[in-house]
Each structure stands twice: as C-alpha cells, then as structure tokens.
C-alpha positions in Angstrom: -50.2 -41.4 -93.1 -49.4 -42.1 -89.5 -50.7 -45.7 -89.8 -48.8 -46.5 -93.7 -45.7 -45.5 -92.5 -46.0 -47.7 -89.2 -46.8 -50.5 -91.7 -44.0 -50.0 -94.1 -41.4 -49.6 -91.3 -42.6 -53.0 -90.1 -42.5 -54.6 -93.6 -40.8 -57.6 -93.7 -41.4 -59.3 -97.2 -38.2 -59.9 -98.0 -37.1 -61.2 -94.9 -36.3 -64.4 -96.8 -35.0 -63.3 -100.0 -32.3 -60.8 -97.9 -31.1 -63.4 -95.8 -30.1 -65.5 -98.7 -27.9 -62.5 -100.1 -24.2 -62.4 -99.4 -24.6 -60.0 -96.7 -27.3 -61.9 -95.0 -29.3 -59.3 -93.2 -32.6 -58.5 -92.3 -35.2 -55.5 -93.3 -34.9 -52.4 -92.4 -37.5 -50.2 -93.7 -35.8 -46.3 -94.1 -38.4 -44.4 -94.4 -38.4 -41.1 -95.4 -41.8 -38.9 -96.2 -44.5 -36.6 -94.4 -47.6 -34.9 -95.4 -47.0 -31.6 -97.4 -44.1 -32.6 -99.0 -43.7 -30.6 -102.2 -40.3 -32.5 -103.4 -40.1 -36.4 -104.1 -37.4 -38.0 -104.7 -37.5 -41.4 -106.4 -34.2 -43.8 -106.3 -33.6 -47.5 -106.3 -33.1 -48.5 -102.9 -30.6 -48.0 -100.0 -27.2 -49.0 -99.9 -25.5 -50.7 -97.1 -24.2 -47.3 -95.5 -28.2 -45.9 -95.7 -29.2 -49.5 -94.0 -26.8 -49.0 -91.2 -27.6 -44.9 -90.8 -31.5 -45.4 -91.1 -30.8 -42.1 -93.1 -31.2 -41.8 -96.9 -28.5 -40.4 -99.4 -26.3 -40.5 -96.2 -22.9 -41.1 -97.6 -21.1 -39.4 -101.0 -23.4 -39.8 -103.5 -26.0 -38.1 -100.8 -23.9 -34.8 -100.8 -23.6 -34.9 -104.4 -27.1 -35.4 -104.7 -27.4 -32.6 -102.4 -25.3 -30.3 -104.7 -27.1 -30.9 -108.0 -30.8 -30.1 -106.3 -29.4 -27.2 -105.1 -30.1 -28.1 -101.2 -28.4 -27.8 -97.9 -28.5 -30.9 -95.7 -31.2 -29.3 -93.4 -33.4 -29.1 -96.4 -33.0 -31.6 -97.8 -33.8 -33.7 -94.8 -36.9 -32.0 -93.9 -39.3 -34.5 -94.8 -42.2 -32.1 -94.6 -40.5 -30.9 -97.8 -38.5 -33.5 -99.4 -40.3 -37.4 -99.4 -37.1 -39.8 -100.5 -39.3 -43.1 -101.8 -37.2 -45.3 -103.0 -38.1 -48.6 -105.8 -37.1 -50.9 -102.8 -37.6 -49.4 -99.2 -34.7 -51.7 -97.7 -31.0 -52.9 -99.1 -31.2 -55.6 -101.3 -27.4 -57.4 -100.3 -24.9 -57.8 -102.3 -24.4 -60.8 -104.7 -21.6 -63.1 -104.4 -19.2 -61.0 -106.4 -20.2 -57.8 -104.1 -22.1 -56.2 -106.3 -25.4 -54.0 -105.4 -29.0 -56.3 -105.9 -31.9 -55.0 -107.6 -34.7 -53.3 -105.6 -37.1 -56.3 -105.3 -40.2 -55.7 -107.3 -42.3 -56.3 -104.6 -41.8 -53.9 -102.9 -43.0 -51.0 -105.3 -45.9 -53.5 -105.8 -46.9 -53.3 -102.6 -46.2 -50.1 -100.7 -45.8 -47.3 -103.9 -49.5 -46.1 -104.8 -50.6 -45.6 -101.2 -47.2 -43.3 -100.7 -48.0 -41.6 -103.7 -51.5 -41.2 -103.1 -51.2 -39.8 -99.5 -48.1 -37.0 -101.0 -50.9 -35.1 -102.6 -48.5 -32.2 -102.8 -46.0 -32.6 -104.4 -45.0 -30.3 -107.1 -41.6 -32.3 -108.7 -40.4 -35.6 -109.0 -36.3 -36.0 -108.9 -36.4 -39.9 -110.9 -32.9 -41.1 -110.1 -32.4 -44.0 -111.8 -33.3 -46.6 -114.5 -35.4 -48.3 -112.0 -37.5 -45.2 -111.0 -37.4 -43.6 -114.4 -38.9 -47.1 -116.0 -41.6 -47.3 -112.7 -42.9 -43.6 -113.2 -42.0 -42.9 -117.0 -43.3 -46.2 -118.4 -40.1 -45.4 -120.3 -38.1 -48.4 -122.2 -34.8 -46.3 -122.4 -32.2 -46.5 -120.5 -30.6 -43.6 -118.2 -28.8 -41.9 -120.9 -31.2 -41.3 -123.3 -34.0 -40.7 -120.8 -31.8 -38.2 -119.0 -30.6 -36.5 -122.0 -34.6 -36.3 -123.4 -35.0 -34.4 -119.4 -37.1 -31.1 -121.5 -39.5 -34.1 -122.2 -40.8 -34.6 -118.6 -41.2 -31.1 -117.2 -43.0 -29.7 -115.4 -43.9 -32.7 -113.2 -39.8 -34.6 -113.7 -36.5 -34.7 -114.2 -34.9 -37.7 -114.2 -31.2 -38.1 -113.4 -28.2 -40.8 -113.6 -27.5 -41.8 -109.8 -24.9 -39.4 -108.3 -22.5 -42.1 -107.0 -19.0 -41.5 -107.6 -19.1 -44.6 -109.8 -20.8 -42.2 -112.6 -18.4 -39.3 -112.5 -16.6 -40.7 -116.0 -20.0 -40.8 -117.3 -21.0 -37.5 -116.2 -17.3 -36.2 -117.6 -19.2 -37.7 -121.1 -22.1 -35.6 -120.7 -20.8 -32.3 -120.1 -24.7 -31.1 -121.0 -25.3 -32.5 -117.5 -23.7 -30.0 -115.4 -24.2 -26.9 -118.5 -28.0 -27.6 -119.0 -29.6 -29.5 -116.8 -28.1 -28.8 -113.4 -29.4 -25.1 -113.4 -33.0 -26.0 -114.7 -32.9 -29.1 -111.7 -32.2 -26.3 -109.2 -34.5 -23.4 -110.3 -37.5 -26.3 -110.2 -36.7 -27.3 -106.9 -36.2 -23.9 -105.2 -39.8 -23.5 -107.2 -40.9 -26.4 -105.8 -40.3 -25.8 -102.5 -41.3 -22.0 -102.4 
C-alpha cells in the first residue's frame, strides 16, 4: 500500500485541466487511508481549504461531518481506522462564476479499485454525495431519494447529503435526517470501528 499511495500523491493527471480553472493551481493529492481501516469514507473531492491544509474535512462541514458519525477529531483522523477516498483525490478549481468543479472522472478511473482492493477491511462505507453514491450504488437517483431510501444499503452503506453549511435548509426539510438516520449512522460506525 506503501508504493499506491507514493503513486497517488505524485499523480499529476490533471495538471492541465486545473491550471485552466479560475483558480489556476496545481495537484495536490490529499491522501488519506492505511491498512486496517474499518471505516471509509467516500466524498467528492477536496475543497480549496482541504487543498491548502493537506487535511480532509478540515473546515465546517468537517466538524459537522464529525458530529453526525459520532467521532471526535482524533478518531476520526486516525487513518488506520477511518480511509477518507474521495471521487477526485485533488480540488477541481472553481469555474468562472466561483463555483466548486466536478471531481474529474479520471481520477476514480484511475486510482479507485486499487484503494479499494488494498482496504480489505473495511466494515462501512459513509457515501457522501451524488458523486460517490452514483460511483458505489450504481444508483440513478439523486441525493434525496437515495438518502432517504438509506435502510436500502445496510449493512455495507449509508449514504448521506454533504454536511456543508450550504445544506442546512435542506436538512431543516428532512427532519427524518437527524430523528432516524443520524442514530443508526452512529451505532454502525461505533460498530464499525469496535
């Protein structure tokens, strides 16, 4: 595992496509993932506060995250125990209007089955997303549905909307969220991670 993760944090296929975003920059790999981890998390792909920190989940939406999985930050960053895999490894830029990019599809093209295949142990995948949840589910639905269908995917998922601040008039929507699936998300992690 050594040797992939040397590689990935080398990556640079989308050296060209980033520096023809609005922000210009160049790849930066975070990667996040050891042998033995029990827990993965799948998400889209870092933002620019993740690019800068090298860290994932390391701004708001990380500490939310961070509540709903039931986790403190030690935890949670153990990457023995929790592998954060992202759809897209490095920031995509910003468009011209300054919104976020998609996670470039090559990138789960090239670097996903080897992760998965050398984290032989884990026990629960947290699919954040419609990017993750359409990558791992096959699904066709969007976030909504396919979180609110959540009973569907265990014992092996939950999938959940993205915990940035941007959702919380969604998640005021779905009260069922917080009532339902918040407690079953935290009993199968602690489970997970036992």
């Amino acid at each position: 595992m050594d040797d992939l993760k040397s590689r990935l944090s080398a990556c640079r296929i989308c050296a060209e496509r980033f520096r023809a975003t609005a922000t210009a920059h160049e790849p930066n790999p975070v990667v996040w993932f050891a042998p033995g981890a029990r827990l993965l998390i799948a998400s889209q792909a870092p933002g620019m506060r993740v690019h800068k920190a090298n860290t994932p989940f390391w701004d708001q939406s990380g500490k939310r995250l961070r509540d709903w999985l039931g986790l403190d930050e030690a935890t949670f960053y153990d990457r023995s125990r929790v592998a954060i895999v992202p759809m897209a490894f490095c920031f995509p830029g910003y468009d011209a209007a300054g919104s976020d990019l998609p996670p470039p599809p090559v990138c789960a093209r090239t670097w996903r089955a080897p992760i998965l295949e050398a984290l032989d142990r884990v026990r629960l995948a947290v699919l954040i997303g419609g990017y993750a949840q359409k990558w791992h589910m096959g699904t066709k639905a969007g976030v909504t549905a396919t979180v609110r269908d959540w009973r569907a995917h265990l014992p092996r998922a939950i999938p959940l909307p993205h915990p940035s601040w941007r959702n919380t008039a969604w998640l005021n929507r779905n009260p069922w969220f917080a009532s339902e699936l918040l407690p079953e998300l935290r009993a199968r992690v602690a489970e997970a991670l036992a």
